[in-house]
C-alpha positions in Angstrom: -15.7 7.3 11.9 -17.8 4.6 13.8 -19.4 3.6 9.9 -16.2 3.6 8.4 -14.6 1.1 10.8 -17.4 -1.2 10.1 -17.2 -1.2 6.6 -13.4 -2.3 7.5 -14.1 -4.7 9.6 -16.9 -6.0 7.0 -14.0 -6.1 4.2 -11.8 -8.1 7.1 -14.7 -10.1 7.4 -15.3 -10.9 3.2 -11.1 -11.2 3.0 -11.6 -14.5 5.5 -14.3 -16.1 3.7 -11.9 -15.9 0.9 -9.3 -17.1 2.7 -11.0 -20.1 4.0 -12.1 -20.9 0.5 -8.1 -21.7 -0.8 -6.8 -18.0 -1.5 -3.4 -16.6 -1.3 -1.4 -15.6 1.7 -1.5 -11.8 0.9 -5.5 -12.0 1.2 -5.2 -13.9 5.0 -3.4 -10.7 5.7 -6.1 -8.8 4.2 -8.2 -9.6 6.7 -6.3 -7.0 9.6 -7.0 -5.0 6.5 -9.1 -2.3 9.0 -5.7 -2.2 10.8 -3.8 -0.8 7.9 -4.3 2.4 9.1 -7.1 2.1 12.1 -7.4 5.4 11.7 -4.3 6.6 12.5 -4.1 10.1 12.0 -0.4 10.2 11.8 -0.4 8.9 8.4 -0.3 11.4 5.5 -3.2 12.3 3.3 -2.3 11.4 0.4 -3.9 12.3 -3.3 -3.3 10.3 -6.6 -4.4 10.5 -10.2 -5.8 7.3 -11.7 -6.5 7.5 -15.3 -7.9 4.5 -17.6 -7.9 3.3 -21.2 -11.6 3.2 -20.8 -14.4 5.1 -20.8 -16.7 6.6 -18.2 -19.7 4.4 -18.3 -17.9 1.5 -19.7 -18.4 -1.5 -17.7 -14.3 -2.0 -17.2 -14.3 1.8 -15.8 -16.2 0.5 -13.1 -13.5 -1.8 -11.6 -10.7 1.1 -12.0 -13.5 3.0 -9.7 -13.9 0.0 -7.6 -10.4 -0.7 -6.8 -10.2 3.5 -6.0 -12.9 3.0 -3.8 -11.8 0.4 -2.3 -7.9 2.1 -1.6 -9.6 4.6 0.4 -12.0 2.5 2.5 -9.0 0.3 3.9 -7.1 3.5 4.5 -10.2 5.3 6.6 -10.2 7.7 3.8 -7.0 9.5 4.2 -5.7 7.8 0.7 -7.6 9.1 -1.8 -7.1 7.9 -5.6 -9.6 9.8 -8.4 -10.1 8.6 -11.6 -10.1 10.2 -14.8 -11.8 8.0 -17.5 -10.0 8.0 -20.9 -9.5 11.5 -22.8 -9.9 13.2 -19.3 -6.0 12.9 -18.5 -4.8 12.0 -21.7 -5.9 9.3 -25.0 -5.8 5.9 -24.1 -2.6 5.0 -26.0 -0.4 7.5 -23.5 -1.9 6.2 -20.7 1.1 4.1 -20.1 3.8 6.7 -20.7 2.0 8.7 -18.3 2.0 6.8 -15.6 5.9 5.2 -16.3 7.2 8.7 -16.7 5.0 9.9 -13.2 3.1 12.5 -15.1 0.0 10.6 -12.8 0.4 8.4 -10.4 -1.2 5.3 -11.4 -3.6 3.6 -14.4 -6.2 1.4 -14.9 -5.1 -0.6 -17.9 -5.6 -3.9 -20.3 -2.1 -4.9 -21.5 -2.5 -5.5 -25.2 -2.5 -1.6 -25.4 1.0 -1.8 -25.1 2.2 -4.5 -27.3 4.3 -2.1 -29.7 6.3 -2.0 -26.7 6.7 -5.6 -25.9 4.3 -8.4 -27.5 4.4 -9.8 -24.0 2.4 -7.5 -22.7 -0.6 -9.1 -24.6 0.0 -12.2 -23.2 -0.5 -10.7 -19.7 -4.0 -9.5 -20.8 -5.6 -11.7 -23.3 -4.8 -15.1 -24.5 -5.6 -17.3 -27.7 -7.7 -20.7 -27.1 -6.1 -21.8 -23.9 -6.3 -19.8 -20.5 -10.1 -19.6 -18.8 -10.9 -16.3 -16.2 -10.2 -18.9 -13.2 -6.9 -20.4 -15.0 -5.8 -16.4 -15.3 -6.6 -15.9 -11.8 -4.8 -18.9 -10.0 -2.1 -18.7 -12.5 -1.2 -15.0 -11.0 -2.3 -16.0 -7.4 -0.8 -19.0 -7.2 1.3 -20.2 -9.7 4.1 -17.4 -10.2 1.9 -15.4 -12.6 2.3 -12.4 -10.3 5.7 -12.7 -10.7 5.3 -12.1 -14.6 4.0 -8.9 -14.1 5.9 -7.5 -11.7 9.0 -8.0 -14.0 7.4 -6.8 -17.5 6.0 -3.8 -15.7 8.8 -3.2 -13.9 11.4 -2.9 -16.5 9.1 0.2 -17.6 9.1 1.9 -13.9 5.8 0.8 -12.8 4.6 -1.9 -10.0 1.4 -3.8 -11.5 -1.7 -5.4 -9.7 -4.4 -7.6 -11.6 -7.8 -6.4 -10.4 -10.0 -8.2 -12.8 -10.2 -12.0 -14.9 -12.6 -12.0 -16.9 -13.9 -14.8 -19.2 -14.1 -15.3 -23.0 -15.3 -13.0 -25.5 -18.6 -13.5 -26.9 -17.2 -14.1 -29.8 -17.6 -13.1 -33.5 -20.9 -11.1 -34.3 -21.7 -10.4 -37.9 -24.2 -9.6 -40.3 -24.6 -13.0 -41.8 -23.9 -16.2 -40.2 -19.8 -17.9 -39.9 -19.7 -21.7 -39.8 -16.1 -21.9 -41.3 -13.0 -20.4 -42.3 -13.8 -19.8 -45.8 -16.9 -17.8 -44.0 -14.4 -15.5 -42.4 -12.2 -15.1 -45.4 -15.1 -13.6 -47.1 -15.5 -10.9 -44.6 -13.9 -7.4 -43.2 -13.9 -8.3 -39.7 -12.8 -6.0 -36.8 -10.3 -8.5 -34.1 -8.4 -7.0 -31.3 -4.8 -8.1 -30.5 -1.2 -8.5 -32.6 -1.5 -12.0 -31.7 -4.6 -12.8 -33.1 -4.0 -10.6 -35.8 -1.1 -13.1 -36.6 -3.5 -16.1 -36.7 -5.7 -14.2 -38.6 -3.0 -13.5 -41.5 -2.0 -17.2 -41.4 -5.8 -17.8 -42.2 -6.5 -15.9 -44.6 -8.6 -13.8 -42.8 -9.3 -9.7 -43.1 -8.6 -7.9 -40.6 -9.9 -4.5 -40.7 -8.9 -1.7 -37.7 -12.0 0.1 -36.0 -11.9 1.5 -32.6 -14.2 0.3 -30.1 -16.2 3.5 -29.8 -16.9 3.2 -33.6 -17.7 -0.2 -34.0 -21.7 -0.2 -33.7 -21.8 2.3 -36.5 -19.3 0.6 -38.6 -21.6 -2.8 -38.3 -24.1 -0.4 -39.2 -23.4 1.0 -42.1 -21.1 -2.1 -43.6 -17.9 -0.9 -43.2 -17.3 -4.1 -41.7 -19.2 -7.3 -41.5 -17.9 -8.5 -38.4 -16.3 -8.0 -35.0 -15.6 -8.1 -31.2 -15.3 -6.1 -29.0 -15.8 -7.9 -25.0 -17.9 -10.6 -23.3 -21.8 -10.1 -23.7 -22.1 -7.9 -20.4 -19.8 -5.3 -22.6 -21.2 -6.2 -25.6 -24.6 -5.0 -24.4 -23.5 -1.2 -23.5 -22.5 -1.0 -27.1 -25.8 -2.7 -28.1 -24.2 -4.8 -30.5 -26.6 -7.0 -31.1 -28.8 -4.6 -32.7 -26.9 -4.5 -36.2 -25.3 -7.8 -35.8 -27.7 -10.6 -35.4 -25.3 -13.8 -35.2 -22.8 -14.6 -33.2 -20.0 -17.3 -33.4 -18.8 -18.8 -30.6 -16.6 -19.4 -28.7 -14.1 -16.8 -28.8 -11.1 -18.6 -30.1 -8.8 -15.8 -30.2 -10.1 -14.2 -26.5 -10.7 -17.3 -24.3 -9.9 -14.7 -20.9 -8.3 -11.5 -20.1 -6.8 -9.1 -17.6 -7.6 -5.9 -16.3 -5.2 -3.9 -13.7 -4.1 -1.2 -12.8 -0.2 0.2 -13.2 1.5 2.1 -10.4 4.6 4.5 -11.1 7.6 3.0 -8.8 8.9 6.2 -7.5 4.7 7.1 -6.3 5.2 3.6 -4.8 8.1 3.9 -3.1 7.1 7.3 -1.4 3.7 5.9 0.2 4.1 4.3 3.6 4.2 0.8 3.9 0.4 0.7 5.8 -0.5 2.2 1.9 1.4 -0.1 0.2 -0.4 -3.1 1.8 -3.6 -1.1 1.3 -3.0 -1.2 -2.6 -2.5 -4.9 -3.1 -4.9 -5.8 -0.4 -7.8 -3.6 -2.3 -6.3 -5.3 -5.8 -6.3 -8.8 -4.5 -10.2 -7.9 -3.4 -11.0 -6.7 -6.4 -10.1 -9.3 -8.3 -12.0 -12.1 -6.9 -15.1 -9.9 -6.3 -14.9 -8.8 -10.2 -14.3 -12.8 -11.4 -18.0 -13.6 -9.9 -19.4 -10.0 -10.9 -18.4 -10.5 -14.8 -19.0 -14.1 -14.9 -22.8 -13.4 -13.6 -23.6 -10.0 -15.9 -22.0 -12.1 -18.8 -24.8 -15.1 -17.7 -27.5 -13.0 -17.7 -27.1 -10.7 -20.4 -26.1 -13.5 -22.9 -29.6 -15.3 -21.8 -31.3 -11.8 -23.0 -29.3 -11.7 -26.0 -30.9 -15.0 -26.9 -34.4 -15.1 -25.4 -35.1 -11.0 -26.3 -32.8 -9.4 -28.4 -33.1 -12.7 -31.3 -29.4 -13.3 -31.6 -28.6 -16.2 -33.7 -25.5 -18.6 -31.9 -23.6 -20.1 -34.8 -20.6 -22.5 -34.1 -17.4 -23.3 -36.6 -17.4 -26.5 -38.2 -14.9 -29.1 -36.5 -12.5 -29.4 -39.1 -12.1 -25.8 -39.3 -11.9 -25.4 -35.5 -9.0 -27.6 -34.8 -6.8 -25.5 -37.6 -7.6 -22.3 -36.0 -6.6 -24.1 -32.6 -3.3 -25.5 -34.4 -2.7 -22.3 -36.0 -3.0 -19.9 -32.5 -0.7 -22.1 -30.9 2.1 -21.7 -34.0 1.6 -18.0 -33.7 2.7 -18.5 -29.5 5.2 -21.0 -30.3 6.8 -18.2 -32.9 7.0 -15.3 -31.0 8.6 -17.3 -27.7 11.1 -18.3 -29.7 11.8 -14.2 -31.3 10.9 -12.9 -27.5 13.2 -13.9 -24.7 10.2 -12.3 -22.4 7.2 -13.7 -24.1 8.6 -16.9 -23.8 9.2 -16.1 -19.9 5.6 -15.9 -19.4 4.6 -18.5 -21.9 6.6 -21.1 -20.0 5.2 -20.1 -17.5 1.5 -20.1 -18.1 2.2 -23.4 -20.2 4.0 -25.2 -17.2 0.5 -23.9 -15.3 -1.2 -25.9 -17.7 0.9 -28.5 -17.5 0.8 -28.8 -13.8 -3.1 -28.9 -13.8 -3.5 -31.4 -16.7 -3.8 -34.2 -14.8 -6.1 -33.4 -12.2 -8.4 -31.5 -14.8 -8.6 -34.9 -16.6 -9.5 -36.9 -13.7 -12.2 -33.9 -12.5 -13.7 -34.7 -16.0 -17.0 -32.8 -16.1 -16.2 -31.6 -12.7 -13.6 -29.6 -13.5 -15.0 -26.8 -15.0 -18.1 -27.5 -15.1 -21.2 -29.2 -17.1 -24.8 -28.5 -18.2 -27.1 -30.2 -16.0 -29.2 -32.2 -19.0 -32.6 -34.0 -17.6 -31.9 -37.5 -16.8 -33.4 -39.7 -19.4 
C-alpha cells in the first residue's frame, strides 16, 4: 500500500508541473489525484473490458494499456480496466457497436473507423493539411474541442476522452519516387480516410483499399506502389521502409490525429464519482505524456530511417502542392455544408485557427518552431 500511495502522490506531483506549465483546470484537480480514492476501501472493485481497434504490439495499443494502467494506479487498484487487443473481443470495425450497445465497457479507438456512421467522426481523429498534434491538443483542452466529442459520441451512448495527439504522418512511401501529382496519378496507392479519399478522387488519384496488417506485403509484391499507414515510430514496426525506399513528405492528407478511448454511458453512470474523476484525470495524463512520447520516437526513428535504413525524402513540387492544399480544403468546405455536425466541429476547429492566427504570425519562427542553421 505504502508503494502505491507514492506512485499517487508522484502522479499528483507530474499533474502540477503540468499545471504550472498552462494546462486545463481538470488537470490542477488532478493533482489530489491520490485522493480519488486514498485507499478507501469502501469503494467498490470494480472490473471493465477495454477492447481496441489495434493490435497487441502495435505502438497505439500501448496508450489503450497506458491509460488502463493508469485508471487503476489513481484508484489504489480497486478499478481495474483489462484490455483486449483487436480480434480478442471482437474485429476492429464492431468495436464501436460493442461498446455503444454495453456488450464491454469501454474502447480504445481512432475515429475515422467510424465515418460510415457520421463523416464527423473523421474529423475528430485525423485532419487534412491544417491541424498540428499541439493545435489538436489545445483545441480539445482549451478551445471547446472537448465539447465536440462529447456531443458526437454522445448521441451514440458513449462518453469520449482523447488520450493521445499525435503528429503528421510520414507521409507517402513508394517504390519509385513522387514529385507531383501526375506522379501519383500513375500509381495504386493505399490512403486512409473518406476525406482524403475525396481529395484523392478530385485529383485524379488511385486509391486502392489494403488493411494495415497487409500493407508490407502488398508493397512487396506490387499490389500497390504506394501507401501510409502512421508516423515513422509506427511505420517502423511494420518495417516499411524495407520495400518502400522513398518517402514524400509531408503528409498532406494526415497533418495530426486522435486516439481515445470510448466509454458506454450507462458503465459511466454506474461508477462512483471518485471513478469518474479517475477516468478523465488518467485521460487528461495520458494525453500530454503521449504528445512528448510520439513526438520523440517519431524524431528518432525518422533519423534512422535516413541515416541507416537509406530512405530517400522526396518533396511535391510547389505548384502541385498548393492544388492539393486548395483541393483538401473544398473537400471540408463540401461536406460542412451536407453535414450539420461536421460543420459543428469544423467551425469550431476553424474559429481555433482563426483565433490563433495572429499571434502565430507575430511568433513567426517561434511559433512552432525552426531549424537551428549555423550562423554564416
Amino acid at each position: 500500500m505504502k508503494c502505491k500511495q507514492v506512485l499517487a502522490s508522484a502522479l499528483a506531483l507530474a499533474l502540477l508541473c503540468l499545471t504550472g506549465c498552462g494546462a486545463d483546470q481538470g488537470m490542477m484537480d488532478a493533482a489530489n489525484a491520490n485522493a480519488v480514492t486514498g485507499g478507501n476501501s469502501d469503494l467498490p472493485v470494480v472490473t471493465w473490458k477495454m477492447g481496441s481497434t489495434w493490435g497487441s504490439g502495435n505502438i497505439h495499443f500501448s496508450v489503450d494499456q497506458r491509460f488502463a494502467e493508469l485508471v487503476g494506479e489513481l484508484t489504489s487498484g480497486r478499478f481495474t480496466i483489462t484490455n483486449y487487443s483487436e480480434g480478442e473481443l471482437c474485429a476492429a470495425n464492431q468495436l464501436f457497436d460493442y461498446v455503444s450497445g454495453g456488450t464491454i465497457q469501454c474502447g480504445g479507438d481512432w475515429g475515422g473507423y467510424w465515418s460510415g456512421k457520421d463523416t464527423t467522426f473523421e474529423l475528430l481523429s485525423t485532419v487534412m493539411d491544417n491541424f498540428t498534434a499541439l493545435d489538436y491538443y489545445t483545441w480539445i483542452y482549451q478551445a471547446g474541442g472537448m465539447d465536440c466529442y462529447k456531443e458526437m459520441y454522445g448521441q451514440y451512448n458513449m462518453e469520449y476522452f482523447p488520450i493521445v495527439t499525435n503528429g503528421a504522418e510520414s507521409g507517402i512511401r513508394s517504390v519509385t519516387p513522387i514529385t507531383s501529382i501526375q506522379d501519383m496519378q500513375k500509381m495504386k496507392i493505399r490512403l486512409g480516410g473518406v476525406m482524403a479519399g475525396r481529395a484523392a478522387q478530385k485529383l485524379g488519384i488511385n486509391i486502392t483499399t489494403v488493411a494495415a496488417s497487409e500493407l508490407y506485403e502488398s508493397l512487396q509484391r506490387g499490389v500497390i506502389d504506394g501507401g501510409e499507414f502512421s508516423g515513422p515510430w509506427a511505420d517502423d514496426s511494420l518495417k516499411l521502409q524495407e520495400v518502400a525506399k522513398y518517402w514524400c513528405a509531408p503528409a498532406w492528407y494526415q497533418s495530426s490525429g486522435v486516439n481515445g478511448v470510448m466509454i458506454n454511458k450507462d458503465a459511466w453512470d454506474a461508477l462512483p464519482v471518485e471513478y469518474q474523476q479517475a477516468i478523465e484525470h488518467a485521460a487528461a495524463l495520458c494525453c500530454g505524456e503521449q504528445l512528448a512520447r510520439y513526438t520523440w520516437n517519431d524524431i528518432t526513428t525518422a533519423n534512422k530511417m535516413l541515416t541507416e535504413d537509406g530512405v530517400i525524402v522526396t518533396a511535391m513540387n510547389d505548384e502541385d502542392w498548393q492544388i492539393i492544399r486548395q483541393t483538401c480544403r473544398e473537400v471540408y468546405e463540401e461536406e460542412a455544408a451536407a453535414n450539420p455536425n461536421f460543420e459543428m466541429v469544423y467551425s469550431s476547429m476553424m474559429e481555433y485557427r482563426e483565433t490563433s492566427a495572429a499571434y502565430r504570425d507575430m511568433l513567426g519562427d517561434y511559433s512552432w518552431g525552426f531549424n537551428y542553421d549555423d550562423v554564416e
